[in-house]
PLY file of the C-alpha trace (Angstrom):
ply
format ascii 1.0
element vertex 100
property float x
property float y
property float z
element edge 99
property int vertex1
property int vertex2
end_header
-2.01 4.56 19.80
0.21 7.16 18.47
3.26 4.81 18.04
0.86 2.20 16.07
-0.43 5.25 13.89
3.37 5.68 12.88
4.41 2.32 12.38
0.96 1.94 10.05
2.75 4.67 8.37
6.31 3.37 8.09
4.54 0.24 6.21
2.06 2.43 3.95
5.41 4.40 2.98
7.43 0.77 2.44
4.30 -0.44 0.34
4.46 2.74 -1.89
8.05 1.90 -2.30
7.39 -1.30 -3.76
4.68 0.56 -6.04
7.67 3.02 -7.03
10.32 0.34 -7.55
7.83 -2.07 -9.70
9.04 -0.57 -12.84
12.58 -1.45 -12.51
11.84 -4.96 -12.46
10.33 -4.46 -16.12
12.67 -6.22 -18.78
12.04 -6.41 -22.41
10.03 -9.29 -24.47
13.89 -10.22 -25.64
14.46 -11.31 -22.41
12.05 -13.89 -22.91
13.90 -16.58 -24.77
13.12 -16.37 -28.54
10.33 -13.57 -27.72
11.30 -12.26 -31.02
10.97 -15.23 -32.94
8.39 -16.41 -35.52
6.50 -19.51 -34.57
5.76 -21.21 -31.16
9.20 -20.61 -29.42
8.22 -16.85 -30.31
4.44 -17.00 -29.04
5.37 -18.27 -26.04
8.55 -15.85 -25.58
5.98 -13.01 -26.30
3.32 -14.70 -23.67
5.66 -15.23 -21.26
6.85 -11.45 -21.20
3.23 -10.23 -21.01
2.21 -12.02 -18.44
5.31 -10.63 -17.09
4.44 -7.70 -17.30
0.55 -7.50 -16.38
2.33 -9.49 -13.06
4.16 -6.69 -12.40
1.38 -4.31 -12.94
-1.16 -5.62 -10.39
1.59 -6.38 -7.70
2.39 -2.73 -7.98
-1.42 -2.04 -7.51
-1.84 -4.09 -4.73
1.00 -3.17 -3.19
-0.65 1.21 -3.42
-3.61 -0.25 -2.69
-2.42 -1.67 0.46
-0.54 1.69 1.32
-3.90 3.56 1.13
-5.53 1.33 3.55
-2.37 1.27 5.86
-2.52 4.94 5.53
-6.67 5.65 6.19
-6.33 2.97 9.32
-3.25 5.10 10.81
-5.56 8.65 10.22
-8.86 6.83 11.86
-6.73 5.83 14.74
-5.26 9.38 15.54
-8.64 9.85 14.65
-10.03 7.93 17.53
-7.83 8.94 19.72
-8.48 12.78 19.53
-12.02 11.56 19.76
-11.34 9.63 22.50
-9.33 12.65 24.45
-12.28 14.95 23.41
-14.57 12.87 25.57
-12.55 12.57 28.51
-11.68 16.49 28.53
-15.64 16.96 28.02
-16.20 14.76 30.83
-13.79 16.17 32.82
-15.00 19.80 32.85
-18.83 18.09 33.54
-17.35 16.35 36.39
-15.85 19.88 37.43
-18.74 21.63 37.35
-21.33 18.96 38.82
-18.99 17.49 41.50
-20.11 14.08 39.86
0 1
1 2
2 3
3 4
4 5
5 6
6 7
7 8
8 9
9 10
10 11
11 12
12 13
13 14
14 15
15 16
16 17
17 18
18 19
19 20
20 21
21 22
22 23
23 24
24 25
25 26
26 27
27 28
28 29
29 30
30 31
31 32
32 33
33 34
34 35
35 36
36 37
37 38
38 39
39 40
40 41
41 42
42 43
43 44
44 45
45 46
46 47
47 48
48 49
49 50
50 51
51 52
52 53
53 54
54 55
55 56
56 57
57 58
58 59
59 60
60 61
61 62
62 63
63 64
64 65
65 66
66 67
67 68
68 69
69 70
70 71
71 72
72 73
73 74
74 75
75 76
76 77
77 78
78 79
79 80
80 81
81 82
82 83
83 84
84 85
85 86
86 87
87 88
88 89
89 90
90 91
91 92
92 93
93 94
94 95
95 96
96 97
97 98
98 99
């Protein structure tokens, strides 16, 4: 359980990564054929490089969204497992002292 609680982390810290490196991928409306341009060619450079961008925006969320939930399932199942241990230690000593 304890090697699957560190892998879950490995991935949560690769996901936040992603979040990190998002902005990097972030280019300027210019970029966008004739983005700075009056008219239609323009409009549609501009559109083009906000949709761009708001792309780049909710991948990034998604991506420390997914690294939260990677990193709460990893803490329930060390969690668990101390839970888990608890029990059988409890158990143990009831056993011990009952002979049952």
């Amino acid at each position: 359980m304890e090697q699957l609680a560190d892998h879950l982390h490995i991935a949560a810290d690769a996901l936040a990564a992603v979040d990190r490196s998002m902005s990097a991928l972030t280019v300027p409306a210019g970029a966008f054929a004739a983005a700075d341009d009056a008219g239609l060619p323009g409009r549609v450079g501009r559109q083009l490089h906000a949709h761009w961008s708001a792309v780049l925006t909710a991948r990034a969320h998604e991506a420390a969204d997914a690294a939260a939930r990677l990193t709460d399932l990893a803490e329930a199942i060390r969690e668990t497992k101390r839970d888990y241990a608890e029990t059988d230690e409890s158990v143990a000593r009831h056993v011990e002292r009952t002979g049952r």
